[in-house]
Each structure stands twice: as structure tokens, then as C-alpha cells.
N, C-alpha and C positions, 0 to 999 in steps of 0.2 A: 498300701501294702504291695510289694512286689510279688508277682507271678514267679513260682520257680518249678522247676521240674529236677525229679532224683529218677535214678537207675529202680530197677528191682528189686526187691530185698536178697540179701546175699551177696551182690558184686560188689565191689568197690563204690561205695557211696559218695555222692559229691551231689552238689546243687549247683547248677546254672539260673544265670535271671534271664528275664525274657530277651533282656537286651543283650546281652552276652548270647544266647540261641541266634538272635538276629543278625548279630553280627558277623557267627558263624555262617549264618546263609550265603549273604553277602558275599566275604570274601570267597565262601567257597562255589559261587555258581557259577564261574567258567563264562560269564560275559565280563563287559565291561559295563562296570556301574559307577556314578560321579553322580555330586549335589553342587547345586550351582546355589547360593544363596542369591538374594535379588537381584546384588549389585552385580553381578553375574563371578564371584570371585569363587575357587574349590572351595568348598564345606568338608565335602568326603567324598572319597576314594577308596577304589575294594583293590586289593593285590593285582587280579586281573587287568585293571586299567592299569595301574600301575607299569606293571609288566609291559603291555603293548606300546605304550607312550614312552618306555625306557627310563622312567624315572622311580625314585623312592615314592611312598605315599607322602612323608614328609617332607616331600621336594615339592609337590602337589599341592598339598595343601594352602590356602591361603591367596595362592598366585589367581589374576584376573584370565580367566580363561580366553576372553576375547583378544586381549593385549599378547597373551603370551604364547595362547597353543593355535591362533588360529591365522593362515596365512594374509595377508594384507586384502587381498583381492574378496576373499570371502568373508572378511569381518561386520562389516558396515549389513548384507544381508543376513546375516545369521546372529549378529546383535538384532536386528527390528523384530526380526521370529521371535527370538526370547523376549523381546519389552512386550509385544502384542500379547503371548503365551501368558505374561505374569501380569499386564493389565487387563485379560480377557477378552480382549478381543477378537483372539482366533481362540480352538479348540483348544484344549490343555494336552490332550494327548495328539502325536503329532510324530511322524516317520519324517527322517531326515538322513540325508548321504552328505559330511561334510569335509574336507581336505581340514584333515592335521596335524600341527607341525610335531615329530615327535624329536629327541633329547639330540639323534645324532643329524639334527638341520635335515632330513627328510620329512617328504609327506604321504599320510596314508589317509584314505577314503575310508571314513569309518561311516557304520550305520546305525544311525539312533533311533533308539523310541523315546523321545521326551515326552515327559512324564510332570504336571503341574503338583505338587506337593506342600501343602499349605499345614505350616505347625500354628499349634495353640498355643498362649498362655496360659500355662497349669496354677491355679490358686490352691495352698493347703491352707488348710483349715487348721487353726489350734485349738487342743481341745482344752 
């Protein structure tokens, strides 16, 4: 059963699901936020990255972050962080300063807080 949340009684009624709330978070908190699935390729993308990187979120999407947004010199280091990061080895939460390339061939210093985020397989049950 999905989580929803309504207005008042009296306003304009509507329901939102939790994931739709979330989503609003996201795009609207004014940092940049990105998922790297393991193979390190974009998952998601909020506006705000979006925005800074100069690309569409569906420009974003799908593309190998290492191959595509990260300059040559700094690849090879900042790939081993993420493989250690998802095989455990180092800390899962983890500040990083990394040169990237964004849409018009420039590069900018951005600052991360990576962040290890491990999904489940959900089983439903029929009844």
C-alpha cells in the first residue's frame, strides 16, 4: 500500500505518493544530486546537476560518468574511490573535490558527498 499525503479539508484536494514527495525534494534542494548505479553509469539526476553540468537530465541519464564527465587525468583515481566505496573497503560516506567536464568542454571543481546507497529486492506477496 502506498503512503500518500492530502491537503486540508477545504483546499483543493489532491494526493501525492511518497515517491512523487521525494522526488519533489530532490529536484528542489538547490544542491546537486546524481546516482551512479554500480557500473558507475547516471541512474538519476535532479535539475540542479542537471543545470550546473549544462546538460538535460535525459542527456544525463544512462551516460558512464567516468568515460564521459570526468577528465582523463582524474579518471583512473576517482574510478578506484567508487570501486573501494561499493566493494567496502573504504567508508561509504566520503567528501571529494573532483574536476568535471561540463557540456561546453570546460571544467569545474565540484564538491561531493558520496554517499553508498544499497536497494533491495522488494517481493510481493499474492494473496
Amino acid at each position: 500500500m502506498k503512503n500518500t499525503y492530502k491537503q486540508k479539508p477545504g483546499s483543493d484536494q489532491f494526493i501525492i505518493t511518497e515517491k512523487q514527495l521525494s522526488r519533489h525534494f530532490v529536484d528542489n534542494s538547490g544542491n546537486l544530486i546524481l546516482a551512479l548505479n554500480k557500473l558507475g553509469y547516471v541512474s538519476m539526476v535532479n535539475a540542479k546537476a542537471a543545470e550546473v553540468l549544462g546538460y538535460t537530465t535525459d542527456e544525463l541519464i544512462g551516460q558512464n560518468w567516468f568515460e564521459s564527465f570526468l577528465p582523463d587525468e582524474s579518471t583512473k583515481k576517482v574510478k578506484a574511490i567508487f570501486n573501494k566505496m561499493i566493494s567496502g573497503e573504504i567508508k561509504a560516506s566520503h567528501y571529494a573535490e573532483t574536476p568535471v567536464i561540463v557540456k561546453d568542454g570546460s571544467t569545474k571543481i565540484i564538491a561531493w558527498h558520496n554517499t553508498l546507497l544499497k536497494m533491495i529486492k522488494m517481493k510481493f506477496l499474492e494473496h
